[in-house]
C-alpha positions in Angstrom: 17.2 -9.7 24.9 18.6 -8.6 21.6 15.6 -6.1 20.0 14.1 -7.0 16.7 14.5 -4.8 13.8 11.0 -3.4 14.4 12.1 -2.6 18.0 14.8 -1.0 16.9 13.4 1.4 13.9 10.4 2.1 16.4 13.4 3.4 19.1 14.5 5.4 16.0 10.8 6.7 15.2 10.2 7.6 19.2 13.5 9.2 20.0 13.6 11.1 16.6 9.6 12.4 17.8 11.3 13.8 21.0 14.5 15.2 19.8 13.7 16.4 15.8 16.1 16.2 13.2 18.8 18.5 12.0 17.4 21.7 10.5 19.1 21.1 6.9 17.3 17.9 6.7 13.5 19.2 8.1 14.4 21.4 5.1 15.6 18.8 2.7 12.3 16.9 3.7 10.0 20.0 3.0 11.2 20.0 -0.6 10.4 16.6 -0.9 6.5 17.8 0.4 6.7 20.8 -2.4 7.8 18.2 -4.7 4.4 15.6 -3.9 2.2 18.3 -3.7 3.2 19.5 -6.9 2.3 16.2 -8.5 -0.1 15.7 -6.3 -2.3 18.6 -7.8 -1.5 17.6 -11.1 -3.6 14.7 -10.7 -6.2 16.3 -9.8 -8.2 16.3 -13.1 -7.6 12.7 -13.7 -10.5 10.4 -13.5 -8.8 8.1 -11.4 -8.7 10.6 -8.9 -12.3 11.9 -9.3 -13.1 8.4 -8.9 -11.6 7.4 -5.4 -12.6 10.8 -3.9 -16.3 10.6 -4.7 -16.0 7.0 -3.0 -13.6 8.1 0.1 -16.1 11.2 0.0 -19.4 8.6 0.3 -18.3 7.2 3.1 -18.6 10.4 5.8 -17.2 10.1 8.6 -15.1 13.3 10.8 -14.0 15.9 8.9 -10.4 15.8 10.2 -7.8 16.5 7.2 -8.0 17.9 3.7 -8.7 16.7 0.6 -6.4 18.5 -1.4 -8.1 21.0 -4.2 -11.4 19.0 -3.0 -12.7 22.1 -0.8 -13.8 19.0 1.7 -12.0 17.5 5.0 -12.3 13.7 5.4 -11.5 11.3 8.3 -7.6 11.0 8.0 -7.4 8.0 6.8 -9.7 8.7 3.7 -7.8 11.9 3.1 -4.6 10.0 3.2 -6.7 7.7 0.7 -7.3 10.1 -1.8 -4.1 11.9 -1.6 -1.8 9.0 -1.6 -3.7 8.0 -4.8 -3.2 11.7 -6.4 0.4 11.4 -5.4 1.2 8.7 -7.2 -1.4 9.0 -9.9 0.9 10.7 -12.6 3.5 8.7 -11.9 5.6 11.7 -11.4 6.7 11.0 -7.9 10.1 10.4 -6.3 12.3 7.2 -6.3 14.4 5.5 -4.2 17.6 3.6 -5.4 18.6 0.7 -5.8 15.3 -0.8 -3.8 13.1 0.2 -6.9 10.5 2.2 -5.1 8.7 5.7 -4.4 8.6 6.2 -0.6 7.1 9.5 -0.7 4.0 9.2 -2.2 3.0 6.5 0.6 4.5 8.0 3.3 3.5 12.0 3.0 -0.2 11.8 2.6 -0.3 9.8 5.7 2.1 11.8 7.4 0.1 14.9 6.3 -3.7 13.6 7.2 -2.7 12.8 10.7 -0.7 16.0 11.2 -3.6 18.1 10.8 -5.8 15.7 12.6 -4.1 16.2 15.3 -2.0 19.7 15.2 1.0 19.2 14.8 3.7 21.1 13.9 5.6 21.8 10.4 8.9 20.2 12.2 6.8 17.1 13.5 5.6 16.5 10.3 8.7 16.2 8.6 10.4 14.5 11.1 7.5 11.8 11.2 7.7 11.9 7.1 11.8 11.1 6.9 11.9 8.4 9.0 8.3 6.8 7.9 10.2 7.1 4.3 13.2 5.7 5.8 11.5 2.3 6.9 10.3 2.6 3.7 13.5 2.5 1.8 15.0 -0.2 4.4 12.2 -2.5 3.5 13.0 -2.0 -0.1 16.9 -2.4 0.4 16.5 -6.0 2.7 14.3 -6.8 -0.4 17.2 -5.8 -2.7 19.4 -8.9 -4.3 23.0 -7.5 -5.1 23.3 -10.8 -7.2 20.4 -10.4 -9.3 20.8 -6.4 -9.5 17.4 -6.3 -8.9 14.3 -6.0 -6.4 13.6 -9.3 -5.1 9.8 -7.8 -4.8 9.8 -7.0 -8.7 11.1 -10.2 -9.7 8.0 -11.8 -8.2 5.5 -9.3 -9.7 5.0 -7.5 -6.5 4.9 -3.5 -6.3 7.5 -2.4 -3.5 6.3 0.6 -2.8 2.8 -0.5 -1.8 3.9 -3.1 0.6 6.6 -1.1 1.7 5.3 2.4 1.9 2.3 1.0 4.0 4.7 0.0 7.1 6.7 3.7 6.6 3.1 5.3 6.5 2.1 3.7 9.9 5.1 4.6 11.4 4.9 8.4 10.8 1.2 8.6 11.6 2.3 6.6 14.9 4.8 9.3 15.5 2.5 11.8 15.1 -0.1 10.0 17.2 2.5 10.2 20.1 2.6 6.3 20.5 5.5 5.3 22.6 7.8 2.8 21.4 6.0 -0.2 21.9 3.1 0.8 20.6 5.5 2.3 17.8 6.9 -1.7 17.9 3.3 -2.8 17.0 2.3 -0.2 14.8 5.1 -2.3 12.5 3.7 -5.9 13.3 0.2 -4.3 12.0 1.3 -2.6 9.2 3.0 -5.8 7.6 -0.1 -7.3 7.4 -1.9 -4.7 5.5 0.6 -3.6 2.6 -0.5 -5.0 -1.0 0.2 -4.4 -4.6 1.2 -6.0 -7.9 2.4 -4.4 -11.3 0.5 -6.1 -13.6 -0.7 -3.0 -14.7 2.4 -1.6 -15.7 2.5 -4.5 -18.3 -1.0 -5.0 -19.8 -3.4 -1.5 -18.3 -5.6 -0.9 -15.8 -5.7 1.6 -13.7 -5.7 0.4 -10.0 -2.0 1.1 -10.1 -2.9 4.7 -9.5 -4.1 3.8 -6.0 -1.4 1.6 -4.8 -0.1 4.7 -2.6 -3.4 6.0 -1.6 -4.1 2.6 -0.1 -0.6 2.4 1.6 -1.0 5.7 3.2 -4.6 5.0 3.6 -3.2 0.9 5.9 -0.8 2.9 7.7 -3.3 5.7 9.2 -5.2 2.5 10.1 -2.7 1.0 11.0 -1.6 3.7 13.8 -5.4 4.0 15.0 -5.3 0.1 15.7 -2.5 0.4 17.6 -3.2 3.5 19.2 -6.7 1.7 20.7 -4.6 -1.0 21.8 -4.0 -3.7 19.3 -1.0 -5.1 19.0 1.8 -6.8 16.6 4.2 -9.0 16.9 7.7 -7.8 18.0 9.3 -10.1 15.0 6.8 -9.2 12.0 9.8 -8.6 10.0 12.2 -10.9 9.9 10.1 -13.8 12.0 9.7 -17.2 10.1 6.0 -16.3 9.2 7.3 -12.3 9.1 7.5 -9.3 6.0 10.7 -10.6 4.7 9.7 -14.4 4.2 6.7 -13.4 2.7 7.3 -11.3 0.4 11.0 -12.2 -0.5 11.5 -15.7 0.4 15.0 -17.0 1.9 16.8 -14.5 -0.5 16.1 -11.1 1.6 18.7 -9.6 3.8 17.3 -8.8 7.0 20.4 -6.8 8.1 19.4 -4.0 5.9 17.0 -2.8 8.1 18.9 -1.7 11.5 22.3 -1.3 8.9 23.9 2.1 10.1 20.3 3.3 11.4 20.3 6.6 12.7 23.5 7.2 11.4 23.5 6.2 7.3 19.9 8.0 6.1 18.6 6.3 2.7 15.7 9.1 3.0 18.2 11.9 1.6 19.0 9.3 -1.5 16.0 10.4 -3.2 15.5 10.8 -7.1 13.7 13.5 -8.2 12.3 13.2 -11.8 11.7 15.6 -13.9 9.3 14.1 -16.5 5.9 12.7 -15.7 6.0 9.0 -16.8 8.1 5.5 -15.3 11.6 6.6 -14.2 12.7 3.7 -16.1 11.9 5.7 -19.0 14.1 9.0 -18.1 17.2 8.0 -19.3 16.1 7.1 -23.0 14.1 10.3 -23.1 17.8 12.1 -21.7 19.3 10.3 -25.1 16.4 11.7 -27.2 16.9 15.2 -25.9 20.5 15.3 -26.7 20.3 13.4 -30.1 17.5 16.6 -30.9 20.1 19.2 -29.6 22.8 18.1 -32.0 20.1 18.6 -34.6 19.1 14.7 -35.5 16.1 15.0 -37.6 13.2 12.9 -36.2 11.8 12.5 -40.0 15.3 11.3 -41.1 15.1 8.4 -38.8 15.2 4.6 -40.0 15.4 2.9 -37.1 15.8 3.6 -32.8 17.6 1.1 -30.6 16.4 1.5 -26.8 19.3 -0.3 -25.2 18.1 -0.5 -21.5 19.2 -2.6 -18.4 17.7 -6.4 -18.9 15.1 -6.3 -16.1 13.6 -2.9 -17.1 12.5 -4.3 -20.7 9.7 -6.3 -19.2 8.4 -3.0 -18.0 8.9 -0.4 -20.6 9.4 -2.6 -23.8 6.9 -5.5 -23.5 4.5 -6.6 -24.8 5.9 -5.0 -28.1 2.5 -4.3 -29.7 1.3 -2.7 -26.8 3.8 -0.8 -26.1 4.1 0.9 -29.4 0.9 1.8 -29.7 -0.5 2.3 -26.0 -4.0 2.5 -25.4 -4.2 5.7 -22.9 -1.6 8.8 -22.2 -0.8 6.7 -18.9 -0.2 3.5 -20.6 2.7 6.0 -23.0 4.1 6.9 -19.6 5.3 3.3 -19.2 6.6 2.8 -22.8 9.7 3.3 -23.9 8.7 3.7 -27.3 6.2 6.0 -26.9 8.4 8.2 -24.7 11.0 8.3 -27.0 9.1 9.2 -30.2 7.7 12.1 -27.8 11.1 13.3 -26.6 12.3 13.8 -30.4 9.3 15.1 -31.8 9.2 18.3 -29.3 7.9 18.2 -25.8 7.7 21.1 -22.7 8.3 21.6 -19.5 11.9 20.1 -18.2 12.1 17.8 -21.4 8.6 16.2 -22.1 5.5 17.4 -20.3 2.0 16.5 -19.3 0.4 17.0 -22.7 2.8 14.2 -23.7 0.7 11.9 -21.9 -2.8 12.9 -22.6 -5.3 10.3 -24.8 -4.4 12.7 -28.1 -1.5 12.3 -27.7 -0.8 8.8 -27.5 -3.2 8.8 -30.9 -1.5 11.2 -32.8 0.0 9.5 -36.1 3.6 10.9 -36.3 4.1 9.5 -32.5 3.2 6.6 -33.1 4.7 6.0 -36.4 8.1 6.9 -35.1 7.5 4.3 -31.3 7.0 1.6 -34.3 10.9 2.1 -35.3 12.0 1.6 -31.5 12.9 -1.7 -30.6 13.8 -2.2 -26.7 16.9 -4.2 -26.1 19.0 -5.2 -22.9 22.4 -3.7 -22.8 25.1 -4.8 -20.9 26.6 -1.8 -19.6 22.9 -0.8 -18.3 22.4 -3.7 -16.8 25.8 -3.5 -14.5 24.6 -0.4 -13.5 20.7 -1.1 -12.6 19.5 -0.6 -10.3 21.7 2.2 -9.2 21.0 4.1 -11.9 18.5 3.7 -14.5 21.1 4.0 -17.2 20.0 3.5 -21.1 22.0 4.0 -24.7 19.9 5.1 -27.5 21.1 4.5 -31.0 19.6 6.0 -34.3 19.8 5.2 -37.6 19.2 7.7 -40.4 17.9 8.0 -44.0 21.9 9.0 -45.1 23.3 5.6 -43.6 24.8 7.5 -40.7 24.6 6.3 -37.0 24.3 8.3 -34.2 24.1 7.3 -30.1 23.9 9.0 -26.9 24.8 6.6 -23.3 22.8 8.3 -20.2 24.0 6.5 -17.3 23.4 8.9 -14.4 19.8 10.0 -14.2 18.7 13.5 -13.7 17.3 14.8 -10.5 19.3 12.2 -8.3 21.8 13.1 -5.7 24.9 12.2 -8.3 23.1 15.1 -10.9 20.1 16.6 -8.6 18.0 19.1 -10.0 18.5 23.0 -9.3 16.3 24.8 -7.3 15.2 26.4 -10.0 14.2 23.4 -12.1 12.2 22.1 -9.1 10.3 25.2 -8.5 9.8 24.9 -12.4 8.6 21.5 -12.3 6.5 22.8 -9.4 4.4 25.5 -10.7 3.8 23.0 -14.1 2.5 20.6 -12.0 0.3 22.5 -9.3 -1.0 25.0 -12.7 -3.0 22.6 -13.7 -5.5 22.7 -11.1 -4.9 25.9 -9.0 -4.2 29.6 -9.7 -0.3 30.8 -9.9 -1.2 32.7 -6.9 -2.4 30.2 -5.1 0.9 28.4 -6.3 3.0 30.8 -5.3 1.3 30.9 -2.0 1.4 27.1 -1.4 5.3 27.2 -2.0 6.2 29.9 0.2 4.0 28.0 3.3 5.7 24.6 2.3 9.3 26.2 2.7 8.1 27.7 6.4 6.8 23.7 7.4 10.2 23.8 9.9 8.8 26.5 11.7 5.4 26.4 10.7 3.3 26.0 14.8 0.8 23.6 12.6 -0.7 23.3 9.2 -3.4 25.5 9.7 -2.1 27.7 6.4 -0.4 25.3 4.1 -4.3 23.6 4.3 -6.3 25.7 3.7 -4.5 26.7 0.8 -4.6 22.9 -0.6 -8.0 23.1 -0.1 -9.0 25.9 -2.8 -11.4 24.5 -5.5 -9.5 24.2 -8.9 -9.6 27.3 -11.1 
């Protein structure tokens, strides 16, 4: 018989456990590590994340993998709780296009908890991470509709990489497990009935957003333990009648994106990168505001600021209006195009804009806010012929003297087309991880996360994520 997608991607998953990958991409895939523990440290002072460790930290259990900067080891699927949720807590993580979604931050923490569970090596962890985030973006692509130029998942208020990420997570944590293939086959069928999420939150508040990935990563250690102990899924969870794809997506998902050029066509080295904390949706506009501030435009000479953004991304980052011109916390500023704006012209550190762009001050700080209330948010037609393969915007401002002046970004920084330098992500690195741990300990966390390809386990790199904050 004919295998099923999820036979197929589990033959991928077990034959990429016994042979490895290429040593440029176990390399390519430890950046992508430096890159989510960077923001994964980060987040570490945020109540979110103080929150879901003192509840994954009340429930005891083995102490099998680290907590990172928590000084405690958990049961590996609480540790993948907590640091799936501090990976995707500053929104700072890594995005896949066009699907929409951020495979990493679901995919590593499980990847990493179960790793050090069971001592693995550096090169089995990253070859269990790329292709757990590669069923991860193939789930987001059969989700993709070319017509719409959107996420099919989006469209219907669901959050991609939650439902997503969870199937990728069980598949590297099966990997690492050492499950065969058919147990790798129903390591799938579990996971798709786990994955959850909506984006409501991106809209109105709330913070359970934060945790979408620590859940993900969180399903799919669960999900590898089931299966692991013997239960099973079904070989067509994904493209069945009752499967993934007609849940989620209805009759307008394209299954075919799943096994399309597998092995040979890798969506897992199509990441973006981004270099400012807050939605990628966002990064473009900020882009525009940077270069209208280079050629000297005068943020207190400004009348009026036209956000022209593709058509589906103005749900997201322009509405509701009110609320996004005058967000109620520093997270709720990462998600407004407004807010992100006004803090892009009126200074900002790091690559562009920083962390203290998004604190509580700052999102109450007068002149912010009175320059986000002369943004409007508009769809453009340009940007919405290139969304979602970019997340292009134009940004148009009006001065006092009656001149006009406007910058078009339609290739985003810190994607393969314009990728960051290496010295920009070890920049954005040491930002991030400063926050919570010592520039030594920095240092020393980067130099062990470039050995991971020969790294004979995790030993080092954990015990290093384990140092207490300074």
């Amino acid at each position: 018989m004919t295998p099923t997608p999820a036979q197929r991607l589990a033959q991928l998953a077990h034959t990429t456990a016994r042979t490895g990958l290429p040593r440029d991409f176990r390399e390519e895939m430890a950046g992508r590590v430096l890159d989510l523990l960077g923001n994964s440290l980060a987040a570490v002072p945020t109540g979110v994340a103080a929150a879901v460790a003192a509840m994954a930290g009340s429930w005891g259990g083995a102490p099998q993998a680290t907590a990172i900067a928590a000084d405690r080891r958990l049961p590996a699927p609480a540790a993948a709780l907590v640091n799936g949720t501090l990976a995707h807590g500053l929104d700072f993580d890594d995005t896949h296009l066009p699907s929409v979604l951020h495979p990493s931050a679901a995919v590593l923490p499980a990847a990493l908890a179960v790793a050090e569970t069971v001592g693995a090596s550096g090169a089995a962890l990253l070859d269990a991470a790329a292709i757990g985030v590669e069923v991860t973006c193939r789930l987001g692509m059969a989700g993709y509709d070319p017509a719409a130029n959107n996420s099919i998942f989006f469209d219907r208020g669901l959050h991609a990489t939650a439902i997503c990420g969870t199937v990728g997570a069980a598949v590297a944590a099966g990997m690492l497990y050492g499950l065969d293939e058919e147990e790798l086959t129903s390591v799938i069928g579990i996971a798709c009935s786990m994955g959850s999420g909506i984006i409501e939150a991106n809209r109105t508040g709330g913070t359970v957003k934060r945790t979408h990935c620590g859940w993900s990563a969180h399903a799919g250690v669960v999900a590898a333990e089931l299966a692991r102990h013997g239960i099973t899924g079904p070989t067509t969870a994904l493209e069945g009648r009752f499967g993934f794809l007609t849940a989620f997506c209805g009759d307008r998902a394209d299954a075919g994106q799943l096994t399309d050029g597998l092995g040979t066509r890798w969506e897992a080295r199509r990441l973006f990168v981004k270099p400012y904390p807050c939605n990628h949706f966002t990064h473009a506009g900020i882009d525009a505001a940077l270069r209208l501030r280079a050629k000297g435009v005068d943020p207190g000479a400004v009348t009026a600021l036209t956000l022209g953004v593709p058509a589906p991304v103005v749900h997201t980052i322009g509405e509701p209006h009110a609320a996004k011109v005058r967000p109620q916390s520093g997270y709720h500023g990462a998600f407004s195009g407004p807010f992100t704006i006004a803090a892009a012209l009126l200074g900002g550190g790091g690559l562009g804009v920083s962390h203290a762009d998004f604190t509580d001050a700052a999102v109450r700080s007068a002149d912010r806010l009175a320059l986000a209330e002369k943004v409007r948010v508009v769809p453009d037609a340009r940007c919405t012929s290139i969304f979602p393969h970019q997340f292009p915007a134009v940004l148009t401002a009006e001065l006092v003297d009656g001149s006009r002046h406007v910058e078009r970004v339609e290739v985003n920084r810190g994607g393969p087309e314009n990728p960051l330098t290496p010295a920009e992500l070890i920049t954005k690195f040491r930002i991030n991880a400063e926050r919570t741990i010592s520039p030594a300990q920095a240092e020393q966390v980067a130099e062990l996360t470039a050995g991971l390809p020969s790294a004979p386990d995790l030993t080092a790199l954990t015990t290093a994520l384990r140092s207490r904050p300074v």
